[in-house]
N, C-alpha and C positions, 0 to 999 in steps of 0.2 A: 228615705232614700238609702238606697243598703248596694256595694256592689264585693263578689267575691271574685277572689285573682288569685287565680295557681301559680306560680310563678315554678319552671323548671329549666334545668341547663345540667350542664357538665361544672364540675368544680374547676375553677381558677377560671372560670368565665365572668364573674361578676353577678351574679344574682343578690348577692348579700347586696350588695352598693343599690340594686333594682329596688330591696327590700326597704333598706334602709331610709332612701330616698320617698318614697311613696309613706313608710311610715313617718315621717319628719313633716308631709305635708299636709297628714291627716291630723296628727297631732296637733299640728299649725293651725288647721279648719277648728280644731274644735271637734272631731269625728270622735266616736266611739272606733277604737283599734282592739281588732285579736289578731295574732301572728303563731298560725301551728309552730311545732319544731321545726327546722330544715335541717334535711338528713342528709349525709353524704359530704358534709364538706369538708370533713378532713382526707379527704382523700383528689387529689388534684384528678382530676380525668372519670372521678365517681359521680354517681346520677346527683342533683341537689334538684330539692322541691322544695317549696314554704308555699303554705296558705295565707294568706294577706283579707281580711275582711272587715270591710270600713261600711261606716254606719252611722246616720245621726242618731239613730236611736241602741240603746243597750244591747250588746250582742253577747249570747251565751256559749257557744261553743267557739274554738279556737279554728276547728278543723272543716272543710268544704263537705257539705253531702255529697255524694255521688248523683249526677245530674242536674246540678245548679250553678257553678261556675259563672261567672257572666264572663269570665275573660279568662284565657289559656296564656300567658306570658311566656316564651320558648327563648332561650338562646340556641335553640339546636332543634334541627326539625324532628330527628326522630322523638327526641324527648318531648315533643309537643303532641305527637300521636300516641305514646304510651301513657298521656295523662286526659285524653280524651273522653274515656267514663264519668268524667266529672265535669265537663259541659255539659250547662243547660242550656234546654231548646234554641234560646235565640243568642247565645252564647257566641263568642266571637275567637276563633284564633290568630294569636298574633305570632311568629314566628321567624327567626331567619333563615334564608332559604341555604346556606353552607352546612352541611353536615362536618362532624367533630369527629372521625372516624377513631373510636376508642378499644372496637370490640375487634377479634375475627371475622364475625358472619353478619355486620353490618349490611343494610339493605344497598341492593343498588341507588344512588342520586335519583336517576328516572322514575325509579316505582315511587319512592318516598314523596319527590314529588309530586307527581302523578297522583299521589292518596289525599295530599293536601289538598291538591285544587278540588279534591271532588268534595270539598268540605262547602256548605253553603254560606258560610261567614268567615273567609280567611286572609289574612293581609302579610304577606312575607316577601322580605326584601333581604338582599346579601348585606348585609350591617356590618358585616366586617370588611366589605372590600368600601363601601362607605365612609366607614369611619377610616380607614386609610384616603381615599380622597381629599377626606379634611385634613388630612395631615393630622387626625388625633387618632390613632390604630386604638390604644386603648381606653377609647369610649363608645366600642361599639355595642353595651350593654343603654347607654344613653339614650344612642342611635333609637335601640329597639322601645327604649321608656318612650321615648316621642311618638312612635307609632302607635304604643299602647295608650296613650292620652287621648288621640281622636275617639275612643271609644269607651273615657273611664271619666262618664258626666259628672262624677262623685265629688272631681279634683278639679279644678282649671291646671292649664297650661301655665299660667303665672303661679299658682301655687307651688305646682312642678318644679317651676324652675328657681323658685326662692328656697326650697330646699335643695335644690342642686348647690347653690352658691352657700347655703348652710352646711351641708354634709361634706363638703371638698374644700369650704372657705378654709383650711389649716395646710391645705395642697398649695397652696398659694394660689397667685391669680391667672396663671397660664392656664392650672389644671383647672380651673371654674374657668372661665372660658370656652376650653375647650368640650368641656361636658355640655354647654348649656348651647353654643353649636352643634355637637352631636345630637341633642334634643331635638333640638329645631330641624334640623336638615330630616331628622326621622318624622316630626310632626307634618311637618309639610311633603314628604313621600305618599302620605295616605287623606287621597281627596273624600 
């Protein structure tokens, strides 16, 4: 069983924690783990992407082929269509539906939209008006982990969430908490 996960966002969104978290769970499993570089993170408001690829069996390269992706991870929609060349076939995007508006000539919300839905496997939800809901604003990287679980057979949801309470257990217990609700309220978004 092998599954690969791009994970992309804007910097100061939480990706690394996305990264971090999933690598902690695979770890936990016993998974063979490779993790590309993630670029852009010094830079708050710059593009970040990491390759995530977990594995029962030995995996040799660090980085996604181009067309094989099983899952697109987005905190930002357009950065969910700029890393689209690297889903495969049955490939799934998961994405929040708020745009990060960073550039000048940023797409209008409706087209961007609009591109998403015409995708055959895609699941995106506001995570950040969400994660305010819950009254935890910043766990809307969580939010978005729980949607990406319904389709990431590789991990359980309890796995998930025992490194959620491993990577934040030094945040004290509000902030696990609040992550492992942000989780949930994302898991259960996507029937």
């Amino acid at each position: 069983m092998k599954t690969d996960i791009k994970l992309s966002g804007v910097g100061g969104q939480g990706i690394l924690s996305i990264a971090t978290v999933i690598g902690q769970a695979a770890t936990s499993a016993g998974l063979h783990l490779k993790q590309a570089e993630v670029h852009g993170m010094s830079q708050r408001g710059g593009d970040v992407q990491s390759d995530l690829r977990l594995s029962d069996q030995a995996i040799c390269s660090d980085q996604i082929a181009l067309g094989t992706a099983d899952l697109i991870v987005s905190m930002e929609p357009m950065e969910a269509l700029r890393y689209l060349p690297w889903l495969g076939p049955d490939g799934v995007v998961v994405t929040s539906s708020r745009p990060f508006v960073n550039i000048p000539d940023y797409p209008g919300e409706e087209a961007l939209l609009a591109e998403l839905d015409s995708l055959p496997r895609v699941a995106r939800l506001d995570i950040e008006q969400k994660a305010r809901d819950l009254g935890a604003p910043r766990s809307a990287n969580m939010v978005l982990l729980g949607m990406a679980a319904r389709h990431m057979t590789i991990l359980t949801p309890e796995q998930l969430r025992a490194a959620i309470r491993a990577v934040f257990s030094a945040k004290g217990r509000k902030v696990v908490e609040d992550n492992i609700k942000a989780f949930d309220a994302g898991y259960e978004s996507i029937q």
